[in-house]
Backbone as numpy.savetxt, mean C-alpha at the origin, in Angstrom:
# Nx Ny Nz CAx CAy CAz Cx Cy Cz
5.04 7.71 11.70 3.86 6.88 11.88 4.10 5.95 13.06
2.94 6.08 14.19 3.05 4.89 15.25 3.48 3.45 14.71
3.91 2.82 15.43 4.31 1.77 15.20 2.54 0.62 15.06
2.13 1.31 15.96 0.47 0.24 16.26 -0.70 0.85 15.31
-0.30 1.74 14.31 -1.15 2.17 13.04 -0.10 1.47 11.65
0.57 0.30 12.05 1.19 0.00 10.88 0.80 -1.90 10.73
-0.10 -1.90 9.74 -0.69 -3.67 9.68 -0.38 -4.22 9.03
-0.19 -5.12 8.73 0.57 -6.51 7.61 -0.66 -7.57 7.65
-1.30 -7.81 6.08 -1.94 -8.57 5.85 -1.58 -8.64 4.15
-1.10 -10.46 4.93 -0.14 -11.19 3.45 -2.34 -11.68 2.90
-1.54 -11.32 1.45 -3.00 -11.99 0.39 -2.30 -12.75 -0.49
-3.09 -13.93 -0.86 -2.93 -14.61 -1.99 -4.36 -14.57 -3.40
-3.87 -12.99 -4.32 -5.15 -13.02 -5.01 -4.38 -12.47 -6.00
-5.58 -12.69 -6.82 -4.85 -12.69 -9.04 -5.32 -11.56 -9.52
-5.72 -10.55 -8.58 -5.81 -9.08 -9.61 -5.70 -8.22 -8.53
-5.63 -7.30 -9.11 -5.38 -5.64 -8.48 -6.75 -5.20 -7.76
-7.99 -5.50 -8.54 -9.02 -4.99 -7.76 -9.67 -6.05 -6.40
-9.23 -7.52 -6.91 -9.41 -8.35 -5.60 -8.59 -7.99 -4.24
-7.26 -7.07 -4.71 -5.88 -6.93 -3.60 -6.86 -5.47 -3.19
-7.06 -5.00 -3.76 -7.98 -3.65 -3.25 -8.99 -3.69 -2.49
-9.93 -4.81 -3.01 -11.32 -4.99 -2.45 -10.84 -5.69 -0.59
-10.21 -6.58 -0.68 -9.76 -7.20 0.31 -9.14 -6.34 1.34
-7.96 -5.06 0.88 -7.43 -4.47 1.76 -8.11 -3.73 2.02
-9.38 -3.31 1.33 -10.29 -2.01 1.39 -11.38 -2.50 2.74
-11.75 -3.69 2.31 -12.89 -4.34 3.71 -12.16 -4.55 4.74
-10.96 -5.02 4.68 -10.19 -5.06 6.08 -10.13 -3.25 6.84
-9.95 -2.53 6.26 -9.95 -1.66 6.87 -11.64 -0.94 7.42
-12.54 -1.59 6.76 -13.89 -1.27 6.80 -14.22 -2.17 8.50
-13.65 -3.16 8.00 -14.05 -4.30 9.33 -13.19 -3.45 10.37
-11.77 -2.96 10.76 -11.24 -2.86 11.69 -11.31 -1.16 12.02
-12.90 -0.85 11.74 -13.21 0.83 11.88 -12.44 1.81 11.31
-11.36 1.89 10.71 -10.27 2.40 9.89 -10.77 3.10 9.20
-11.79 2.67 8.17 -12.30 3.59 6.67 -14.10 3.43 7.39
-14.43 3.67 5.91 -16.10 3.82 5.85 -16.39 3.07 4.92
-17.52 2.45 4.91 -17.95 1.19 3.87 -17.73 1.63 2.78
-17.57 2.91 2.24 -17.23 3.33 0.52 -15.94 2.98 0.64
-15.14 2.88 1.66 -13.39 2.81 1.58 -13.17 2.25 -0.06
-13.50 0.65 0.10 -13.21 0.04 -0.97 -13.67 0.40 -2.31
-14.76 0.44 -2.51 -15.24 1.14 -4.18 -14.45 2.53 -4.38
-13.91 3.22 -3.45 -13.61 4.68 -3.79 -11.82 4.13 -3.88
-11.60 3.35 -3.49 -10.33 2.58 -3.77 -10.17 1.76 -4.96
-10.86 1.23 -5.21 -10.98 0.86 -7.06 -10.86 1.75 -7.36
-12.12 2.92 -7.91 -12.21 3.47 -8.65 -11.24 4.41 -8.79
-10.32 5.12 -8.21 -8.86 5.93 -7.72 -8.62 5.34 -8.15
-7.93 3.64 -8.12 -6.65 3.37 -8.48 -6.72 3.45 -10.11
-8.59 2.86 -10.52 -8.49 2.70 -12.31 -8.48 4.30 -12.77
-8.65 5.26 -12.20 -8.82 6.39 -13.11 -7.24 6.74 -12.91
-6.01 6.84 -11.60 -5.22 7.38 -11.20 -4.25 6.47 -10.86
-3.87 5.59 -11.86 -3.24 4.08 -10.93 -1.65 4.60 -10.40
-1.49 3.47 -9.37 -0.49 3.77 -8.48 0.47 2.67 -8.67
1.09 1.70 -9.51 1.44 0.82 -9.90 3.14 1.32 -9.98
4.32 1.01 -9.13 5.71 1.47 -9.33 6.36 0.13 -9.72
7.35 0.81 -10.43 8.35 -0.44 -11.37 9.35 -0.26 -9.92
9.31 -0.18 -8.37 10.62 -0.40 -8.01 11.53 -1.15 -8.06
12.39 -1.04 -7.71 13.38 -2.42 -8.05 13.63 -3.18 -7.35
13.30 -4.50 -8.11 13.90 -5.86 -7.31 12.30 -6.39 -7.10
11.13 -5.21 -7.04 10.15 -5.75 -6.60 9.24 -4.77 -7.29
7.36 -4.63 -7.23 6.92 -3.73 -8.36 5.83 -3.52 -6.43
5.61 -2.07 -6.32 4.96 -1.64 -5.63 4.19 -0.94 -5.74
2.85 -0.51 -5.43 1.56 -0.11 -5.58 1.21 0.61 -4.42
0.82 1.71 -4.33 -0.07 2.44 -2.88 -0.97 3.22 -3.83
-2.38 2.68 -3.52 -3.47 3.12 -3.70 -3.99 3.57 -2.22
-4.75 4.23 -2.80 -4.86 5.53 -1.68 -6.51 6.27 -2.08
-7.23 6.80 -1.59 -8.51 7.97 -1.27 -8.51 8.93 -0.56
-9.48 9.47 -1.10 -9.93 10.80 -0.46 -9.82 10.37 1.62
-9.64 11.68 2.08 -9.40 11.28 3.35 -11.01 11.26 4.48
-12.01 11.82 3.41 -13.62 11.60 4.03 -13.79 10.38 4.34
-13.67 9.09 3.63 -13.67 8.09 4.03 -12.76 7.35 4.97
-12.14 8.25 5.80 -10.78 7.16 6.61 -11.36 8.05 7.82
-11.09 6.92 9.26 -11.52 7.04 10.34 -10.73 7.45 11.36
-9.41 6.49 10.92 -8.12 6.65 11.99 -7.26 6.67 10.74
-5.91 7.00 11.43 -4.83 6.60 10.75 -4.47 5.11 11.02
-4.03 5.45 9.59 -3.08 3.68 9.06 -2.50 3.44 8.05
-1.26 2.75 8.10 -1.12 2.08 6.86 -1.07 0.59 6.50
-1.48 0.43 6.02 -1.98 -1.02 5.39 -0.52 -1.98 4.67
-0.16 -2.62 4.85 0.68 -3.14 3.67 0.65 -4.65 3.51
0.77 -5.12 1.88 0.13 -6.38 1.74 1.42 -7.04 0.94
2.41 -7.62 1.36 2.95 -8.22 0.71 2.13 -9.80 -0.05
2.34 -9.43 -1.55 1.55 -10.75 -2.01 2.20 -11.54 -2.42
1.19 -13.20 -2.21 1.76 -14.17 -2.42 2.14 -14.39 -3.95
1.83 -14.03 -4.67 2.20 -14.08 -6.31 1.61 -12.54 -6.80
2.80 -11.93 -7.69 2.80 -10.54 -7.97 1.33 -10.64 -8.85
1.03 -9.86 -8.75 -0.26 -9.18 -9.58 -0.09 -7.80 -10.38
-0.75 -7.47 -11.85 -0.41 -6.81 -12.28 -1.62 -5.58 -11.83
-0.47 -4.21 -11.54 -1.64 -3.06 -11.88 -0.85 -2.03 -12.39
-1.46 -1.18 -13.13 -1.44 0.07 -13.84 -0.46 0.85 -13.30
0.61 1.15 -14.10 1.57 2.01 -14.35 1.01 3.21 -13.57
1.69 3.97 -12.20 1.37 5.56 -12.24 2.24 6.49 -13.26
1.39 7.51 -13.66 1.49 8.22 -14.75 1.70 7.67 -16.11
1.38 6.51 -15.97 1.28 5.88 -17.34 0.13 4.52 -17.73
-0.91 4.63 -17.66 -1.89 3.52 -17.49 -1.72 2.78 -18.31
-1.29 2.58 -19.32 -0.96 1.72 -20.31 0.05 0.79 -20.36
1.25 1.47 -19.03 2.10 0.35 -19.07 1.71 -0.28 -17.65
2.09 -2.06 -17.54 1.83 -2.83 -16.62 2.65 -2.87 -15.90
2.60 -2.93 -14.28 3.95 -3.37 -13.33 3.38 -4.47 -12.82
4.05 -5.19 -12.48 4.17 -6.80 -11.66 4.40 -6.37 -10.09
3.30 -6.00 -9.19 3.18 -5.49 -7.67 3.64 -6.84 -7.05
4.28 -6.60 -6.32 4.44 -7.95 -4.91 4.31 -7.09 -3.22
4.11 -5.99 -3.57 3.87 -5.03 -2.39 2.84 -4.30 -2.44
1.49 -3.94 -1.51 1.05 -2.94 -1.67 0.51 -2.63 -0.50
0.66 -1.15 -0.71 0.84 -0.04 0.79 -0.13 1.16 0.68
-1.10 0.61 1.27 -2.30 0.95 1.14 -2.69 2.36 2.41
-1.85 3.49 2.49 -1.97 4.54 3.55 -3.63 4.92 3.95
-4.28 5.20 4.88 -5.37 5.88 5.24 -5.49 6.88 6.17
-5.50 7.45 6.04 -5.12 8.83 6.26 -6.48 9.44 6.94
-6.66 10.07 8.13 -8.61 10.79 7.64 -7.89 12.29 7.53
-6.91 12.91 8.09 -6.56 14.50 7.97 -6.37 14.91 6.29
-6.98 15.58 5.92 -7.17 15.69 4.82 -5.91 16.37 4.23
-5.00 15.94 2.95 -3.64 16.25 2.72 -2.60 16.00 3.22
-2.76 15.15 4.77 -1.44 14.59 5.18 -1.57 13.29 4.80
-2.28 12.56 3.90 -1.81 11.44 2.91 -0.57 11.66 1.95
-0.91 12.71 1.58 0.58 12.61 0.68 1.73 12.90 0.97
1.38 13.34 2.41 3.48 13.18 3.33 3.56 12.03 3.02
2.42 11.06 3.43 3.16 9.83 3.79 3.32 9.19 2.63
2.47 9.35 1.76 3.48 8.97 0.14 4.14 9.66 -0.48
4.52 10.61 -0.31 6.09 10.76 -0.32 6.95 10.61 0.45
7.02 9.64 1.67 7.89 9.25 2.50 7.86 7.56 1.95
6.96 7.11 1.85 6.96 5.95 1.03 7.70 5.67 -0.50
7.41 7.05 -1.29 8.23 7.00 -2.46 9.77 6.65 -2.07
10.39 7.74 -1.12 11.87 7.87 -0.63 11.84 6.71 -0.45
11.04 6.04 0.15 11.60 4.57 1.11 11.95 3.64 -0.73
10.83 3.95 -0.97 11.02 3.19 -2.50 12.66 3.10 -3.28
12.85 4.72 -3.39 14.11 4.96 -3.80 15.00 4.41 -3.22
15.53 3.79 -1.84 16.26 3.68 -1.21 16.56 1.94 -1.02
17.64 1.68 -1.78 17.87 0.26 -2.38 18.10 -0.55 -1.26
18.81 -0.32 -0.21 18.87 -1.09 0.92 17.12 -1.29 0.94
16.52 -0.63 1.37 15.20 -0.89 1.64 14.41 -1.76 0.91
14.50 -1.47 -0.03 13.72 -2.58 -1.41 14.48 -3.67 -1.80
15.57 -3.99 -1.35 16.41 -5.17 -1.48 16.01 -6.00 -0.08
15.59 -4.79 1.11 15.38 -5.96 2.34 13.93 -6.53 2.38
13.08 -5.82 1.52 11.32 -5.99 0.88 11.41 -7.32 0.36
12.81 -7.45 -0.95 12.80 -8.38 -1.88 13.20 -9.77 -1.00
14.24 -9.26 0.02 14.12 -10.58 0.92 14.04 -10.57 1.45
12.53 -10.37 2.30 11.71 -10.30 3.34 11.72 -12.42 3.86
11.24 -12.09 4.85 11.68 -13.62 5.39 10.38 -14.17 6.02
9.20 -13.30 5.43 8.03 -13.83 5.71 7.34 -13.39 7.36
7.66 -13.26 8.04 7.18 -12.48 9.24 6.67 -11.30 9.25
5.47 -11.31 9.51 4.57 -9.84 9.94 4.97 -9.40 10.49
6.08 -9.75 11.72 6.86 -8.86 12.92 8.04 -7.96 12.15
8.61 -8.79 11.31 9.96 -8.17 10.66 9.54 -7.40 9.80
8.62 -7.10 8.61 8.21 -6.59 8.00 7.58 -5.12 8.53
7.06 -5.44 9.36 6.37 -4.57 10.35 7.77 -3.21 10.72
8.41 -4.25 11.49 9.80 -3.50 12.11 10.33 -2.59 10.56
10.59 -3.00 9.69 11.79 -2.65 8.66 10.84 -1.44 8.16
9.52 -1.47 8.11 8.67 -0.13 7.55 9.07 1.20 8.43
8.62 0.25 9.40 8.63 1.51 11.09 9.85 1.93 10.38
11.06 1.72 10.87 12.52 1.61 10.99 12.38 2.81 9.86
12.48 2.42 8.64 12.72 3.19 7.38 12.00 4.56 7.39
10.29 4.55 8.10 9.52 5.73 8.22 10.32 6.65 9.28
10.80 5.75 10.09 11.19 7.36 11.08 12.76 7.64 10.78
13.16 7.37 9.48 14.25 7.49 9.35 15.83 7.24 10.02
């Protein structure tokens, strides 16, 4: 992934569908998606939630169909106080998100390279230990994604 299709926008909000709605219009505003971006981004995450117990930190990539995405991007929102959303493959159990990595994709099926390159990154404890102590900069944050995506 280019380095200039990779955005950092820190939120300070108390639910999963406000962290959605917000990352969903940002991408609506910056030509990225299509005005459904966001409702088709709720509604995915409540039927199909994307909610990971990683460690040290709880991470989320909600994601859509690729009709609605314009360009490539990935989105990522480190939040100011974790918010809970829905267990993937398990909706019933809750994770505590402080990350969420919101891919948009428009080629239809190369969304899920990139979450499964995101999962790996997940797995990979150096990585989620340098998430957990991130030092607050959009630049560094920025860098350590790049860094980790191109392996």
């Amino acid at each position: 992934m280019d380095n200039s299709e990779i955005q950092i926008l820190n939120l300070d909000v108390s639910t999963d569908k406000e962290a959605l709605k917000y990352m969903g219009d940002f991408l609506v505003f910056q030509d990225i998606a299509e005005k459904d971006f966001p409702e088709k981004i709720i509604e995915r995450e409540t039927e199909l939630p994307t909610g990971l117990p990683v460690q040290s930190i709880g991470a989320a990539v909600p994601h859509t169909d690729s009709i609605y995405v314009n360009k490539r991007s990935l989105l990522v929102s480190p939040l100011k106080q974790p918010v809970v959303f829905r267990q993937m493959g398990d909706r019933d159990q809750e994770v505590s998100v402080s990350f969420v990595f919101m891919p948009a994709i428009p080629e239809a099926g190369d969304h899920l390279t990139l979450i499964r390159e995101l999962f790996t990154c997940f797995e990979d404890d150096q990585f989620t230990e340098a998430l957990a102590n991130w030092d607050g900069r959009k630049a560094s944050l920025k860098k350590l994604i790049q860094r980790r995506l191109d392996g």
